[in-house]
N, C-alpha and C positions, 0 to 999 in steps of 0.2 A: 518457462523452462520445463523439460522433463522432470518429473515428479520422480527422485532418485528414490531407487533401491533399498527397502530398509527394513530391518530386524524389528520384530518382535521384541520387549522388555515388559514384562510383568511385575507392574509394583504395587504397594499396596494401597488400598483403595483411598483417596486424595478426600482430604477434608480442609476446609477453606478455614483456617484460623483468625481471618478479622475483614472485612473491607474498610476502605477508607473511600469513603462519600463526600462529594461535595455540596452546595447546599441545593444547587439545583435539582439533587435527585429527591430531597424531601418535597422541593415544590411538584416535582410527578406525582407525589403519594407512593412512593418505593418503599417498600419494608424491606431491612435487611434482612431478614428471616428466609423470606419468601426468593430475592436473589440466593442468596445461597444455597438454598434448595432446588433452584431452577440449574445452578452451575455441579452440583453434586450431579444433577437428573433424578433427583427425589419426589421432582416435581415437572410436571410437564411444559415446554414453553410454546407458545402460538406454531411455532415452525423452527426450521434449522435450516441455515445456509453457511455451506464450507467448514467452518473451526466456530461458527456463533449459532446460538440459540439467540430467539427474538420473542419479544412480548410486547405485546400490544398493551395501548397506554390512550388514558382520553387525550385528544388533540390538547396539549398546553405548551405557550407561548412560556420559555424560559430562557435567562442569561442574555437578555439584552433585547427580546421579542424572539426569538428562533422558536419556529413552531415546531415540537415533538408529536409524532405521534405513535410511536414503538422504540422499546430499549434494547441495544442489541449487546451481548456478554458477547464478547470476543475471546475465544484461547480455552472452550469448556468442554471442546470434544472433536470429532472429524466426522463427516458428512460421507461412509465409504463409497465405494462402487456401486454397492448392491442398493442404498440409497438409505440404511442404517445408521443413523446415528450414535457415534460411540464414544462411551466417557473417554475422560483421559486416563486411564488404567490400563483401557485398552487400546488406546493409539500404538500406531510403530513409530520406534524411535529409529532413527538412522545414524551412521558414525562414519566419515570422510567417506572415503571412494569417489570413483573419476565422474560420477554424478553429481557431486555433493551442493550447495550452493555456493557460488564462487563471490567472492570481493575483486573487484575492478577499480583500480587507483591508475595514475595518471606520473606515470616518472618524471618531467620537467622536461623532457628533451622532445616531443612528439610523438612518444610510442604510449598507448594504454597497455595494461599489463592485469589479466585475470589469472587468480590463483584462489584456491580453496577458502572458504569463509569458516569463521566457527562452524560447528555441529549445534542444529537446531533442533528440537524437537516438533514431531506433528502433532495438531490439537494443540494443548495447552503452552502458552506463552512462556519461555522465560521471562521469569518477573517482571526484571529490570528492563526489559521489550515491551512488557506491561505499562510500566510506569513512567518508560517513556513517550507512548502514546496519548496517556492520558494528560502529559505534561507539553506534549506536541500540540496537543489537541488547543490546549488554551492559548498558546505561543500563536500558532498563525492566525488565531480568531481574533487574540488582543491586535494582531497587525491588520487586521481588517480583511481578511479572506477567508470563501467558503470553506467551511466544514461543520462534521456535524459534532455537537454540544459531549462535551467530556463530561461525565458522572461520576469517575474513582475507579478504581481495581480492588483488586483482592488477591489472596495469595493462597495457595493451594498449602496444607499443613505438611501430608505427607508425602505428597507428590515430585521429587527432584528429579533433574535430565543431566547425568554429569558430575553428580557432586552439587548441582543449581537449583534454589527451587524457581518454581514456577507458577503462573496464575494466570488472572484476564484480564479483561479492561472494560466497563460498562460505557455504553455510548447512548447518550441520545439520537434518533435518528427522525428524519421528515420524512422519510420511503420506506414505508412497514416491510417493504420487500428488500430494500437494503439493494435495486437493483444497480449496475453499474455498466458504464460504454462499454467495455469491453463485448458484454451480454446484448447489448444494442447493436453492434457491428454484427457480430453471429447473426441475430436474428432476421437482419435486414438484408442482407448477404443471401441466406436462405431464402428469402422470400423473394428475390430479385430472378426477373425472369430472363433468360437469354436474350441474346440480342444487343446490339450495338444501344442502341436507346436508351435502354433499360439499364446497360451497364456502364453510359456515361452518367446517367443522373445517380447511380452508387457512388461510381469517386468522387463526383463530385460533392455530396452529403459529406464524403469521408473526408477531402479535403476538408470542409466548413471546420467538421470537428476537431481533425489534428489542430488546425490553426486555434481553436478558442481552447482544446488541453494546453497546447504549448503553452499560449499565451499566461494563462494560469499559472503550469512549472516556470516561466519567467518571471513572477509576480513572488514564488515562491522563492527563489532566489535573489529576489532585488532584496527580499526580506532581511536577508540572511541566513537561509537554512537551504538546505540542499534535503531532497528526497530517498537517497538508499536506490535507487535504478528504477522509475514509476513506470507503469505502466498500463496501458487503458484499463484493467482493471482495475486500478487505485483510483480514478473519476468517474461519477456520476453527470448527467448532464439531464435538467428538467427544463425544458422552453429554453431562453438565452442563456440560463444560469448553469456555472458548473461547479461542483463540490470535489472536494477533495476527499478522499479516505487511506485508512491504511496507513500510520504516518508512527508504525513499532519502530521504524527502520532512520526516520528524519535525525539532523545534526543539526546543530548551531556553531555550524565550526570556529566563526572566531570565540566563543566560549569553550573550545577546544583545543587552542592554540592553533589553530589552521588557518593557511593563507597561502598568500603565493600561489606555486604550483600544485601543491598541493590541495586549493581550493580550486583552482583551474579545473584540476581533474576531478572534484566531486560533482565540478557542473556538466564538465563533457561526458561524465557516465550518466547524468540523469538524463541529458539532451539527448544521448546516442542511445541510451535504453528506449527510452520512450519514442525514437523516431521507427526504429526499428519494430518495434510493437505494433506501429500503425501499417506500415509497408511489409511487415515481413509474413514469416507462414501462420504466426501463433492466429493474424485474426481476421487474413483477406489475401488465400492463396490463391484464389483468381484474380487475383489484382496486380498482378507479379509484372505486368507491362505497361503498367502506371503507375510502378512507384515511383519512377521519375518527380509525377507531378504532386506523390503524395509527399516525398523527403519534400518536398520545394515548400508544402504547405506547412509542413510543423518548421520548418524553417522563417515562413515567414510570419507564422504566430509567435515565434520566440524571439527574434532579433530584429521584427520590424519587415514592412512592405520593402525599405529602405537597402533593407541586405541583398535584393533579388541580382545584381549584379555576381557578388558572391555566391551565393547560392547555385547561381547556371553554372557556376563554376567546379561544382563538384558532383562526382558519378553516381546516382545510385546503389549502384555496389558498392560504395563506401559505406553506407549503413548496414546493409544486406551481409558483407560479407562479416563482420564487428558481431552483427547479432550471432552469426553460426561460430565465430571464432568463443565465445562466450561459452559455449558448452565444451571447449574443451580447457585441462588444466595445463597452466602454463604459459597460453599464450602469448604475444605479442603484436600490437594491431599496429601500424603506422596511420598518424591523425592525417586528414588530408592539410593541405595549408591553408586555405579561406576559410574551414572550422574554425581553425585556431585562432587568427587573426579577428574571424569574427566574435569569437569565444572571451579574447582578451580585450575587446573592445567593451562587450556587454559586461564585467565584472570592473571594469575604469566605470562607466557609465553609472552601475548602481554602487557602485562603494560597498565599504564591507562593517554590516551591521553590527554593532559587540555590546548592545542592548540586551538585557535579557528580562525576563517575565517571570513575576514571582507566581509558583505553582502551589499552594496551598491547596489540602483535601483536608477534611475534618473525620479524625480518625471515628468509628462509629463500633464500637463493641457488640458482636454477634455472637449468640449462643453457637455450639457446635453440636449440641443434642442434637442431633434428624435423625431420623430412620436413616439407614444403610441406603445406599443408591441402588437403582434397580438394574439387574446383570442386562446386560445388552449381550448377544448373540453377538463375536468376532467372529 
């Protein structure tokens, strides 16, 4: 989505009042000292990508065999234009307007319906975005699917967005670089030479992938949990394997009294987000004459070879046009009917999960002496 429009808030400089670690992060050799002072910026981390600072870490096998080799803090700063990393003090905060990020629910009748989501802040996490990440993180890992290893969060002391405060979420990661499809797509795209040849062997790579993300957000839902709208940039994909990230946004909806229709539609905005990500402008605007065969692949990574009946059945511009109606407030989308049908078929098939995972961090007390974080240039 466009990166809405947003104000300036100067607050005063954030000091992280405790982490809570899990034990994994002792077996890395993590000092909580030394995080904290990397999430201040009182201390410097290997690199910085988006809203994380990342440190490298010796290759250690933890939480079941998962190789780490870089810890990444999520929520400790923004990555600007100019290529500046900035605390959270000085992030811009943004507050509604027709940019804003939207929520996308599903009324029970065939229409999806987008309208304004809370106000978020840039850079640093609301907390409880925080903490549900790091409690995401062990939910889909206890059910047996990629991701990378939860560590604990932290809570910024004085830092609030709203009235809320706010923090990060420490991750273990296997890709020092934290790279993700999305960044795969871009770069292969670019490197792709004209010509008929050249740009059938692209969609076709691009199908392979929609079909093994989908596959994956199917796996993610048979689970019981629905994803907040994924998309290629929420996967990783190394050799056959793909990992999931990004998961502030994940539910357990029957731990949330959800069902019904109302589950219906948390799955047809993950299926439709994410189909639309692969076909639409965000990550393969010369490909706009094949989305035909792209919708067709995340389709048939999500519902099976099995649906392809289904599937010829509906237009590409049903994805296409759901993705643009998405930027504006208000909306009204009409679901096609073979979605639907196939929607309510894949949710009978996996039943609905109301298992849940107990999330234990071990609170870990951190001085907050540090020197003062160092001014970063807004």
């Amino acid at each position: 989505m466009t990166r809405p429009a947003a104000r300036t808030r100067r607050e005063p400089g954030p000091a992280t009042a405790a982490l809570r670690l899990r034990p994994a992060a002792a077996a890395l050799g993590l000092e909580p000292e030394r995080l904290e002072a990397v999430a201040l910026l009182c201390e410097p981390a290997n690199r910085y990508r988006g809203r994380s600072a990342i440190l490298d870490v010796a290759e250690t096998r933890v939480d079941g065999g998962t190789l780490v080799r870089a810890v990444k803090l999520k929520g400790v700063g923004w990555t600007a234009a100019d290529g500046t990393f900035r605390p959270p003090s000085a992030v811009c905060y943004f507050e509604g307007g027709p940019a804003c990020w939207l929520h996308v629910d599903y009324d029970g009748e065939g229409r999806m319906l987008a309208e304004p989501a809370e106000d978020r802040p840039w850079g640093a996490l609301l907390l409880d975005r925080a903490r549900n990440e790091d409690a995401m993180l062990a939910r889909v890992r206890a059910a047996g699917l990629p991701a990378p290893v939860p560590l604990g969060f932290g809570r910024f002391e004085r830092l609030r967005f709203a009235g809320r405060p706010t923090g990060f979420v420490v991750i273990g990661l296997a890709d020092p670089d934290d790279r993700r499809a999305g960044q795969d797509v871009l770069a292969r795209e670019a490197a792709t030479a004209r010509g008929p040849a050249a740009e059938a062997g692209f969609v076709a790579w691009l199908a392979g992938l929609a079909r093994s993300v989908a596959a994956l957000q199917r796996r993610v839902h048979a689970a019981g949990l629905t994803g907040g709208g994924p998309h290629l940039g929420n996967f990783s994909v190394a050799g056959a394997e793909v990992t999931l990230h990004d998961l502030d946004a994940f539910e357990e909806p029957a731990a949330l009294g959800i069902s019904g229709a109302r589950l219906l539609g948390r799955r047809l905005r993950d299926y439709y987000v994410l189909a639309a990500s692969v076909g639409g402008r965000a990550y393969a605007p010369r490909w706009r004459r094949r989305r035909g065969l792209l919708m067709r692949a995340v389709g048939e990574g999500y519902f099976g070879a099995a649906a392809a009946p289904e599937l010829e059945r509906m237009q590409p511009f049903d994805h296409l046009r759901f993705w643009e109606q998405l930027q504006r407030r208000g909306s009204i989308f009409e679901l096609p009917t073979p979605l639907l049908t196939l929607m309510e078929r894949a949710v009978s098939e996996d039943g609905v999960s109301s298992r849940t995972t107990e999330s234990q961090c071990e609170p870990v007390p951190v001085p907050t002496a540090h020197r003062a974080p160092r001014r970063v240039a807004s």
